[in-house]
N, C-alpha and C positions, 0 to 999 in steps of 0.2 A: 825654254829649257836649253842650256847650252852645254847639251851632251858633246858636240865636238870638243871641249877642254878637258872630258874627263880623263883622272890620269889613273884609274883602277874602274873596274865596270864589276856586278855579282849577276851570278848565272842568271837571275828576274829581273832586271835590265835587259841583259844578253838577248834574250829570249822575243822583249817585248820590240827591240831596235834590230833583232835580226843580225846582231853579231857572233860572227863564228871566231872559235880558237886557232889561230895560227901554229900550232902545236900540236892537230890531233882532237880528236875526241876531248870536249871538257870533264866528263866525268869519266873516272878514272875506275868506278866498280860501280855496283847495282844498286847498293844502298847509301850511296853517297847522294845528300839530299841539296848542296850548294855549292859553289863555283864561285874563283874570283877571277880575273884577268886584268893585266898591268898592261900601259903602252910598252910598246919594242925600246923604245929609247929608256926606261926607267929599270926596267929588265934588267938590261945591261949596266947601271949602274947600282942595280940591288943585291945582282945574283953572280956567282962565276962564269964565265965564258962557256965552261962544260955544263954545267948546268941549265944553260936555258935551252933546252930540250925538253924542259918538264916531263921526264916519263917518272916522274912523283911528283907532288905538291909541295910547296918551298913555304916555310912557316918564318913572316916577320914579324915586326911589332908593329901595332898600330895604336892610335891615339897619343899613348903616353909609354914610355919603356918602366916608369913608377906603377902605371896599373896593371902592367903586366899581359895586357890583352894583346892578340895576337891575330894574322890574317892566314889566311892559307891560301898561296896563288898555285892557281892550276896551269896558268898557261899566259900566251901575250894573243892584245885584241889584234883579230884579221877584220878591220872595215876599216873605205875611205874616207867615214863621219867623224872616225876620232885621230885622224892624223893630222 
């Protein structure tokens, strides 16, 4: 598996590789039941400079911007496996 390439990780990944959030606490309240995290470097070109503090989740598109689906990042990966 070549987890070091990845360029977005979800909380059941996180959990199972021992990736912490470089932002703080992944979950953001009690009943929040999933997490995504983005590398540092993608971050920066997804979100504004003031914004990658995550102290809210940043909703992008993912897949296709025609299905309309969407990701919710909480935060950027803190491990040496995926830099």
């Amino acid at each position: 598996m070549l987890i070091k390439n990845a360029a977005l990780i979800d909380s059941s990944a996180a959990r199972i590789f021992q990736v912490e959030n470089a932002n703080g606490p992944l979950y953001k309240n009690k009943d929040q039941k999933d997490a995504t995290m983005v590398k540092s470097p993608i971050a920066e070109q997804l979100f504004k400079k003031e914004d990658l503090t995550f102290d809210s989740p940043h909703s992008i598109p993912s897949m296709s911007l025609d299905l309309g689906m969407r990701e919710m990042i909480y935060g950027t990966i803190k491990s040496t496996i995926f830099r």
